[in-house]
Residue, then its C-alpha position, 0 to 999 in steps of 0.5 A: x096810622x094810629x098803632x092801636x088801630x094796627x094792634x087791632x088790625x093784626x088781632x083780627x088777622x089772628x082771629x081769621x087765621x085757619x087754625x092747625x088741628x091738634x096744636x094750638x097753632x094757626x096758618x096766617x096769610x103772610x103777606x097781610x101779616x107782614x104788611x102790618x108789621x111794615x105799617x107798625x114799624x113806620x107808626x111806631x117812630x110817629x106815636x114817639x115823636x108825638x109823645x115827646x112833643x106833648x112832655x117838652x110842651x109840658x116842661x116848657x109850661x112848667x118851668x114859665x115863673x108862676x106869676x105872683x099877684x103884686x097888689x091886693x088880693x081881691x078877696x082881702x077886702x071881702x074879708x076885711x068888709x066881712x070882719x067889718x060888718x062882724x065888728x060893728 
């Protein structure tokens, strides 16, 4: 399960929890909250590991040799024709 839906998820268990008067206290159902925390423990590892998968893709793409062009460039003789034209 994604992490942000878990965040999302405790925030509402917070919002629902009975308030303790005269403190800035509140009575939370334990079982729900210990629930989530069990469900964020096993997300957590999930979100790293598809992190790290993203940074090695992007390393292997960024250590591949840029290829360099070995002929003409196609834009040299539109530059030529344009000097040509500007010539004559």
């Amino acid at each position: 399960m994604d992490i942000l839906h878990l965040v999302d998820r405790l925030e509402e268990l917070f919002n629902e929890s009975r308030p303790v008067w005269l403190t800035h206290s509140v009575i939370v159902d334990e079982d729900r909250m210990l629930d989530l925390i069990d469900q964020m423990r096993v997300a957590i590892p999930e979100e790293i590991k598809k992190a790290q998968q993203i940074i090695a893709q992007r390393d292997r793409i960024m250590r591949k040799p840029k290829k360099r062009p070995t002929g003409p460039l196609p834009w040299h003789g539109i530059r030529l024709r344009k000097a040509w034209m500007i010539m004559n």
